[in-house]
C-alpha positions as CSV (number, residue, x, y, z in Angstrom):
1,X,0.0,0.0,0.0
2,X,1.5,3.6,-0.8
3,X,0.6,6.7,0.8
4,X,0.7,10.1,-1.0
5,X,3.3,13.2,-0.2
6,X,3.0,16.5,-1.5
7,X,5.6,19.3,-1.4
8,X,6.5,22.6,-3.0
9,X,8.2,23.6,-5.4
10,X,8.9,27.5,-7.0
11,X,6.7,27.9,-9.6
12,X,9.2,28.3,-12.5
13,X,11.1,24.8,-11.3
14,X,7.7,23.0,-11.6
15,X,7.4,24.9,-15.5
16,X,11.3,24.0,-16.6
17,X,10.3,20.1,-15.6
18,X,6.9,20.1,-17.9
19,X,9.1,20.5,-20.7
20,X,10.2,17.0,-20.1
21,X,6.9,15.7,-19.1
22,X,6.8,13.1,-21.7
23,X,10.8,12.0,-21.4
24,X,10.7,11.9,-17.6
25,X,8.6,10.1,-14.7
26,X,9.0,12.9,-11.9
27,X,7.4,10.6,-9.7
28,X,9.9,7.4,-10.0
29,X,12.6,10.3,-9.9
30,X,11.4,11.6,-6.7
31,X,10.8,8.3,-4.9
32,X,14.4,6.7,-6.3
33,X,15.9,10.1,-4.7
34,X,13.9,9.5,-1.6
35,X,14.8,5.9,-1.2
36,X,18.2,6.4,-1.7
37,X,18.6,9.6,0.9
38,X,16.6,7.5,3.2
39,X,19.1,4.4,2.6
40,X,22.0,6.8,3.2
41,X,21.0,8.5,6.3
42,X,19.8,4.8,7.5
43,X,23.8,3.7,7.0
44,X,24.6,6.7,8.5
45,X,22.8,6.3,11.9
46,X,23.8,3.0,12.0
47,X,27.5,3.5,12.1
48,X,27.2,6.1,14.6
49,X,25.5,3.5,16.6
50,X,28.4,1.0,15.9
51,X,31.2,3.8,17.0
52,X,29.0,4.3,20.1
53,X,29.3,0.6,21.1
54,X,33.1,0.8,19.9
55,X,33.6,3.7,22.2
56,X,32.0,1.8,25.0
57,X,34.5,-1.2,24.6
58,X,37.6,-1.6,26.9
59,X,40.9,-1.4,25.0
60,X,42.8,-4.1,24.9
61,X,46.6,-3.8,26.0
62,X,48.9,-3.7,23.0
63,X,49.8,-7.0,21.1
64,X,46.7,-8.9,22.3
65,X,45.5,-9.6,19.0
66,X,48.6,-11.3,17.9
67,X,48.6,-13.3,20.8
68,X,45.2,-14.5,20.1
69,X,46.0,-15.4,16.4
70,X,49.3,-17.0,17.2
71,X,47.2,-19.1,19.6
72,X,44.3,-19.9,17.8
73,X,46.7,-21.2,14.9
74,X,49.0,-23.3,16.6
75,X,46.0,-24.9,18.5
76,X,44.7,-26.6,14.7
């Protein structure tokens, strides 16, 4: 189900586009643009989130990764 959304434009923007009435779907151009801002910003707010949580986490002394890998390996 879609819902209708209505905005304004200047009048002399909404005159330049009629002249490509028939070549373009102002409509499917509006929603694509829409979807894809929406997308973004979604992205967006979710790596803030993730540098959040990142933030929150302890550091781990220096050379503790290493140690891990060089243990997991030799335990195969």
């Amino acid at each position: 189900m879609s819902v209708t959304v209505s905005f304004r434009i200047p009048r002399e923007l909404k005159e330049r586009m009629d002249v490509f009435k028939g070549e373009v779907n102002w409509s499917d151009e509006v929603r694509k643009f829409v979807e894809a801002k929406v997308a973004e910003l979604e992205k967006k707010r979710l790596l803030e989130k993730i540098d959040k949580i990142l933030e929150d986490l302890p550091e781990l002394p220096q050379g503790t990764v290493v140690k891990l890998l060089r243990e997991d390996r030799d335990s195969h």
